[in-house]
C-alpha positions as CSV (number, residue, x, y, z in Angstrom):
1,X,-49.1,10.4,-73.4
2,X,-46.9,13.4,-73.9
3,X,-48.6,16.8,-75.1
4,X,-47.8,20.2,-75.9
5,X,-51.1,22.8,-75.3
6,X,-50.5,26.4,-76.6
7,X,-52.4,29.5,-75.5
8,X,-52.5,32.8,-75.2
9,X,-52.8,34.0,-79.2
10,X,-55.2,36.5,-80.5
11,X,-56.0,39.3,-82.8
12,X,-53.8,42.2,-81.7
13,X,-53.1,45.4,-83.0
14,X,-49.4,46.6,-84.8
15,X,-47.2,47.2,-81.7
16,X,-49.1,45.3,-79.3
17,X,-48.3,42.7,-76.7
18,X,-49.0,38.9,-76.3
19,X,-47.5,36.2,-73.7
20,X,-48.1,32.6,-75.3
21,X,-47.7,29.3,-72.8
22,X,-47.4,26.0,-73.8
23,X,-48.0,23.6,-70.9
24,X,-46.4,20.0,-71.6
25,X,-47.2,17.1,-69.9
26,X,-44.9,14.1,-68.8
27,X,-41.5,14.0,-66.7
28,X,-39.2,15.0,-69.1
29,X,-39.7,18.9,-69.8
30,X,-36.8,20.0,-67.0
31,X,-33.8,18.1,-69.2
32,X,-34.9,19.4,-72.7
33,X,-34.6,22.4,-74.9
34,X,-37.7,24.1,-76.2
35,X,-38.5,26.1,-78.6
36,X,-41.2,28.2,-80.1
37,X,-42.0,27.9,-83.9
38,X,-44.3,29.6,-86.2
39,X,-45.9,28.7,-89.7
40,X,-47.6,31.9,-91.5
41,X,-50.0,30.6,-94.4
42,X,-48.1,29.5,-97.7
43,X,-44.9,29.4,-95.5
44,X,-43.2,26.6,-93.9
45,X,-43.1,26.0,-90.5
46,X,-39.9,28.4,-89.0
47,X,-38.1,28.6,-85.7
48,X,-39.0,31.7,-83.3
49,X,-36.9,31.5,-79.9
50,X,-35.2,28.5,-78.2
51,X,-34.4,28.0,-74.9
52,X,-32.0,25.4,-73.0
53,X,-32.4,23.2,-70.3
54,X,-30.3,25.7,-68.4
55,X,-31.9,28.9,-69.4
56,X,-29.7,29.9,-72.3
57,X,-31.7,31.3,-75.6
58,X,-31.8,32.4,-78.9
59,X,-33.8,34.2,-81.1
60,X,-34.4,34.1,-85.2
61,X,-33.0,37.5,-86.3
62,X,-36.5,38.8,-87.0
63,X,-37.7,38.9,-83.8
64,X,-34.5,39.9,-81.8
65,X,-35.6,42.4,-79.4
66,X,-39.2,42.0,-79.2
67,X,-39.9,38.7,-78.0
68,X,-38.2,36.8,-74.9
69,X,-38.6,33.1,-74.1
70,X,-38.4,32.0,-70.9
71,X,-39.3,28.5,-68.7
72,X,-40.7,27.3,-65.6
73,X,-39.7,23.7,-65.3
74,X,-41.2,24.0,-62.2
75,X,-44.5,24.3,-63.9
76,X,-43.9,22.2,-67.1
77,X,-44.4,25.2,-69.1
78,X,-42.1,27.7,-71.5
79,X,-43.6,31.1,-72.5
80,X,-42.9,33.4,-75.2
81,X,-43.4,37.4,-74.6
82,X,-44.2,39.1,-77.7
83,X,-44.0,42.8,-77.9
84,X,-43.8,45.3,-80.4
85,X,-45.8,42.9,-82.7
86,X,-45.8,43.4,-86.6
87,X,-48.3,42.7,-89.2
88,X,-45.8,39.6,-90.1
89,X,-45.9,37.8,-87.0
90,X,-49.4,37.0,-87.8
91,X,-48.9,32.6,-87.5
92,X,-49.9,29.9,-86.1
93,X,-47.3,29.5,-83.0
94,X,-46.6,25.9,-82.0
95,X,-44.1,25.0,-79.3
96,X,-42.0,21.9,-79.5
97,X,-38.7,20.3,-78.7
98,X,-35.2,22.2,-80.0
99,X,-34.6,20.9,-82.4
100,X,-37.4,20.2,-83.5
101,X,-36.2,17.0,-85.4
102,X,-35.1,15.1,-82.0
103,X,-37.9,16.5,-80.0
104,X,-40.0,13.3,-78.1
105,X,-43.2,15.4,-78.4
106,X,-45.5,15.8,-81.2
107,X,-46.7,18.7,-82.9
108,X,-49.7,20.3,-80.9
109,X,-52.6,22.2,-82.1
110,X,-50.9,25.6,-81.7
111,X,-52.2,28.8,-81.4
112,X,-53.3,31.8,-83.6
113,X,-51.4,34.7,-83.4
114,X,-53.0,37.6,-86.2
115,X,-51.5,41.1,-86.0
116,X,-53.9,43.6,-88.1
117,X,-55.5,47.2,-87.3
């Protein structure tokens, strides 16, 4: 059975740093595009950062700049460096298939991210 396993969230202060991983089992990680996603409370669920199967990524316009997405297919696992945080990256951070809507893997637990002083 495919699954997705984020870590690395936690309470962090305004302008601080996180890396989040999200280690996915099976075969089929290398040929895929990933891509983190995040769902604040009373918010739906929003894309973060993608990454191809080749490397290439993109980023939502909020968090151009500050967070980088990379990949080890090596590893099975894509990360998601988050710097500079604000108090509005405070989510739960999931990562998934890009899109998300032809993605083989279900959602996974995900990971709280909360950005306060």
């Amino acid at each position: 059975q495919v699954q997705l396993v984020e870590s690395g969230g936690g309470l962090v202060q305004p302008g601080g740093s996180l890396r989040l991983s999200c280690a996915v089992s099976g075969s089929i990680f290398s040929i895929y595009a990933m891509g983190w996603y995040r769902q604040a409370p009373g918010k739906q669920r929003e894309l973060v950062a993608s990454i191809g199967s080749h490397g290439q990524t993109d980023f939502a316009d909020g968090v151009k700049g500050r967070f980088t997405i990379s990949r080890d297919n090596a590893k099975n696992t894509v990360y998601l460096q988050m710097n500079s945080l604000k108090p509005e990256d405070t989510a739960v951070y999931y990562c998934n298939g890009f899109p998300a809507y032809a993605s083989p893997y279900s959602w996974g637990q995900g990971t709280q991210v909360t950005v306060s002083s």
